[in-house]
C-alpha positions in Angstrom: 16.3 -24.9 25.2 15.0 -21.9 24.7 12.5 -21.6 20.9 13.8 -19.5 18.2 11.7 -17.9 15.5 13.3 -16.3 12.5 10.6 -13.8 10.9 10.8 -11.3 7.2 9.3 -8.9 5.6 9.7 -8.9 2.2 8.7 -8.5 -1.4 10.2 -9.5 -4.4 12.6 -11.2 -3.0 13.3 -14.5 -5.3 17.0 -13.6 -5.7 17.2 -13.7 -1.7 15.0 -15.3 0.2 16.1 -18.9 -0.5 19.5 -18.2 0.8 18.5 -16.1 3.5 16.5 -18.7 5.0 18.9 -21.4 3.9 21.5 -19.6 6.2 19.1 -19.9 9.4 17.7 -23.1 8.8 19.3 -25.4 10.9 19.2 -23.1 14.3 15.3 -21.8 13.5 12.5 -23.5 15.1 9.9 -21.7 13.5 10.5 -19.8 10.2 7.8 -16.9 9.1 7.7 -15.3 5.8 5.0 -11.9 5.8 5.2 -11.2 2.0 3.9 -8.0 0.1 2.0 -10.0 -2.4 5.0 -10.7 -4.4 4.4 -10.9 -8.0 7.9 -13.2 -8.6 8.3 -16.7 -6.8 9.3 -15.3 -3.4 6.7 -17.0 -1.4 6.6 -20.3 -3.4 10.4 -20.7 -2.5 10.2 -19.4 1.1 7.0 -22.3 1.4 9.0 -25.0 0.0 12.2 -24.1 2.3 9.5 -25.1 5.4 8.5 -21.4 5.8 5.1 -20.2 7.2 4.1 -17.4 4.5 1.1 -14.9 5.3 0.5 -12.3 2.4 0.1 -8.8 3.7 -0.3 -5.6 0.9 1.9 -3.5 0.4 3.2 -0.5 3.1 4.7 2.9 2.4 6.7 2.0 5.8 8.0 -1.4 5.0 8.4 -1.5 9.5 4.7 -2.2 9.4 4.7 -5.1 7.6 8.1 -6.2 9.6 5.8 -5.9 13.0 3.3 -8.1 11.8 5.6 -10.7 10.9 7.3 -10.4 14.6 3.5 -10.2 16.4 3.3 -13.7 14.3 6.4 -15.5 15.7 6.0 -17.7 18.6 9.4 -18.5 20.2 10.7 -17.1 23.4 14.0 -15.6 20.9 12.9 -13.6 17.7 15.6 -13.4 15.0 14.1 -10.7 12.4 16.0 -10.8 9.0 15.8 -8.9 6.0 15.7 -11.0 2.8 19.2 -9.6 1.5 21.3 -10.6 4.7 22.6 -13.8 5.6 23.7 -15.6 8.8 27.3 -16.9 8.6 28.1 -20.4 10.2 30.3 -18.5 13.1 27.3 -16.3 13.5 24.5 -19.5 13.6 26.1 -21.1 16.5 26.9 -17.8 18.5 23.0 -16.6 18.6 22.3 -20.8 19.1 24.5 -20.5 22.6 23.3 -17.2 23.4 19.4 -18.1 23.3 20.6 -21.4 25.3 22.6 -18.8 28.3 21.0 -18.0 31.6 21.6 -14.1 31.9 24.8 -14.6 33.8 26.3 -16.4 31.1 25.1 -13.9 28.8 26.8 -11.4 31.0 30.2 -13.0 31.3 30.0 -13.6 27.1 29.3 -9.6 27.0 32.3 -9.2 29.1 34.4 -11.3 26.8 33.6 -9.7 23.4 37.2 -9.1 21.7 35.7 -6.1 19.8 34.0 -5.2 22.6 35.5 -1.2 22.7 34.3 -0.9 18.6 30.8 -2.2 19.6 30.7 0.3 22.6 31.6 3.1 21.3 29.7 2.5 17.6 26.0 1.9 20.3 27.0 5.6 21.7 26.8 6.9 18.0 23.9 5.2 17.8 22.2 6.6 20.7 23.5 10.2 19.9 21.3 9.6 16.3 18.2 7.9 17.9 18.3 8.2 21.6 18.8 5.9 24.6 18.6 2.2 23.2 17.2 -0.4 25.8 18.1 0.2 29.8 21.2 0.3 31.0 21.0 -2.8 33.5 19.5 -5.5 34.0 18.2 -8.5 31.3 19.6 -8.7 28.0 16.5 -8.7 26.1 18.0 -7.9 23.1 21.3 -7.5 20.8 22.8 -5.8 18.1 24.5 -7.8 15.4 27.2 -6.1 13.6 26.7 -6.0 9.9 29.1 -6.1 6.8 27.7 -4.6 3.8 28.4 -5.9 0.3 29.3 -3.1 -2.3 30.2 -3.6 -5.9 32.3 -6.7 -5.4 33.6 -6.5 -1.7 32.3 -6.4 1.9 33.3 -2.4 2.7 35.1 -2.5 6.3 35.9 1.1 6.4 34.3 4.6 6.3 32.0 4.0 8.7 30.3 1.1 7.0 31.2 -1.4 10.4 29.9 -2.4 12.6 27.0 -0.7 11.0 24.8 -2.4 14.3 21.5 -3.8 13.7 19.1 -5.3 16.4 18.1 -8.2 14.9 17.9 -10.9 18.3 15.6 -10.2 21.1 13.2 -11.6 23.5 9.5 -11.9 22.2 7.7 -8.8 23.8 10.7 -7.0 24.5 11.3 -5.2 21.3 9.5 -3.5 18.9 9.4 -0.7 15.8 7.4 2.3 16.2 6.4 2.2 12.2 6.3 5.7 11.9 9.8 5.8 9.8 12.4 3.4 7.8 15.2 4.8 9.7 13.9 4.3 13.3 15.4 2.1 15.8 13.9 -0.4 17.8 12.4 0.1 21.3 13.6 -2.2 24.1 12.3 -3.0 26.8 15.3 -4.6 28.6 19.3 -4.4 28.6 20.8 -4.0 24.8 24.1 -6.7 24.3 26.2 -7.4 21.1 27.0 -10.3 19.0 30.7 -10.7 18.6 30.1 -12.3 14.7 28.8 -10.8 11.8 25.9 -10.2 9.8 26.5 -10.6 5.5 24.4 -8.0 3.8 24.3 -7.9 0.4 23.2 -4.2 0.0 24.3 -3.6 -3.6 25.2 -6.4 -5.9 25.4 -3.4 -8.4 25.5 0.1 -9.2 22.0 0.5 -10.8 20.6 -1.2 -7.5 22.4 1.0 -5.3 21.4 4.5 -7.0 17.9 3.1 -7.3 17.9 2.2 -3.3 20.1 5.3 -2.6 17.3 7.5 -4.5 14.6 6.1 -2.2 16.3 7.4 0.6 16.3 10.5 -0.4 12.8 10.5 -1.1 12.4 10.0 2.9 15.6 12.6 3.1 12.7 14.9 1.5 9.7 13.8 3.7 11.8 14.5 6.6 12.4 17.9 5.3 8.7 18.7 4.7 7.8 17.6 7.9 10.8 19.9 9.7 9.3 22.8 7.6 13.0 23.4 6.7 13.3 26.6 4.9 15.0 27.4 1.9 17.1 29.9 2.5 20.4 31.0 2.0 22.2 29.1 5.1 20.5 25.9 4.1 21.3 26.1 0.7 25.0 26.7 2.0 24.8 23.6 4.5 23.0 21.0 2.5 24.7 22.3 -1.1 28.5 22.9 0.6 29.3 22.0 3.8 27.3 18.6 4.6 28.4 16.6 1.6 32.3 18.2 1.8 32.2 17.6 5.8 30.4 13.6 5.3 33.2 12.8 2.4 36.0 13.6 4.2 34.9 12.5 7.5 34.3 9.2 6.0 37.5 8.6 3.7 40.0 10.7 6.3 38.6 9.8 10.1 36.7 6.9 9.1 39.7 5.6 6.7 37.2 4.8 3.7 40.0 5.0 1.2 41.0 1.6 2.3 38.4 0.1 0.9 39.9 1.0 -2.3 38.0 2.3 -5.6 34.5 0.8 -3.4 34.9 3.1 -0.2 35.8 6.5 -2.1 32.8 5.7 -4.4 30.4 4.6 -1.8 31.5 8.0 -0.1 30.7 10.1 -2.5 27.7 9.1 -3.6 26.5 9.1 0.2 27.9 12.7 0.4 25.6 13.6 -2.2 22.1 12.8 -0.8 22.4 15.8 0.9 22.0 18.3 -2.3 20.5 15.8 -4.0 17.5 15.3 -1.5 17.6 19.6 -1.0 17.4 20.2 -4.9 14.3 17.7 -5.0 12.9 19.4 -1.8 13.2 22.5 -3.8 11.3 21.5 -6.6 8.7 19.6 -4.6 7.9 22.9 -2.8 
């Protein structure tokens, strides 16, 4: 049987961490916890829960400090979690037979997916945003776990929020993050698969947490922008003011069918329509 290490990155994380690792616990051979020099209890609780915890300072690109704690696991299989996800029991014992599969069997599981169309066409969005991701034949090195994220009281299903794919499983030396921004995608060297169950993630537990995670976004929204050179002209100001967040809200609530999420998907929506003038005014003033 093939060693799994489960590996985060966190800080601050005492509201988290102990049922994050809780949730992996019984399929992990080897848990590793590379902390920011927490100032709560994070890394006493992630210790006393069997972790290995290494203290690391603190990165503008929280990917650096997720490396390091990937470079530090052992196992042949990496599972890399962030400290506000959780693995459900359906989910445990799917990654514990796929690490266990010779790649045949992995094949013929790929083959038997029963949301197998979603996934593939939700990986070709994904490659349209951040290029090709993995080979297209051969080893599955790697796999993308689809993700439900918790907003204001309910798992959103709609709107674009599923399968909201995140690699999380993949061979040790086959995967990696580049660390130059938050919203890059790993490399792989190898054959991309999918997990049929899901991945919890408990994104915002509340509004204040959202706007205050939603407002560092933006911030890299900005960065983004200074580093384009983007000019501040009149057809910018009509496209980042007007037309994205009109075209992102009803794409999401019409095509994407966010209004079935109720009250949660037409906020959640909005409020992601609005980084766009929200992120341009700050670039404005930052000029």
């Amino acid at each position: 049987m093939n060693k799994l290490s489960v590996c985060w990155a966190v800080r601050n994380e005492e509201k988290h961490i102990g049922d994050c690792i809780s949730s992996v616990k019984d399929i992990a051979d080897e848990l590793i916890v590379v902390d920011e020099l927490s100032t709560d209890r994070t890394a006493k609780i992630a210790s006393s829960l069997g972790a290995r915890v290494i203290e690391e300072p603190h990165h503008p690109i929280f990917h650096i400090t997720k490396q390091k704690a990937i470079d530090l696991a052992s196992g042949e299989w990496i599972l890399q979690m962030d400290a506000d996800e959780r693995v459900t029991s359906e989910l445990a014992k799917e990654i514990k037979a796929v690490v266990g599969m010779t790649n045949e069997e992995r094949d013929k599981h790929q083959q038997k997916l029963p949301d197998q169309k979603l996934f593939i066409r939700h990986k070709k969005l994904l490659e349209e945003r951040d290029g090709q991701i993995g080979d297209e034949g051969g080893e599955y090195v790697a796999y993308l776990i689809p993700r439900r994220n918790f907003f204001l009281g309910k798992y959103l299903k709609y709107g674009g929020t599923y399968p909201d794919g995140v690699i999380r499983l993949f061979k040790k030396g086959q995967a990696y993050l580049p660390c130059k921004s938050v919203h890059e995608q790993y490399v792989v060297k190898g054959r991309v698969g999918w997990l049929q169950e899901h991945l919890l993630h408990l994104a915002d537990t509340s509004f204040k947490h959202y706007l205050k995670r939603n407002s560092y976004y933006i911030d890299l929204i900005v960065n983004e922008m200074k580093a384009k050179g983007l000019k501040i002209d009149l057809i910018n100001s009509v496209d980042y003011l007007v037309v994205k967040p009109i075209h992102w809200f009803l794409l999401t609530q019409i095509r994407h069918k966010g209004i079935l999420d109720g009250w949660q998907g037409v906020v959640f929506s909005f409020f992601s329509a609005l980084r766009f003038p929200r992120a341009y005014i700050r670039y404005i003033i930052k000029k």
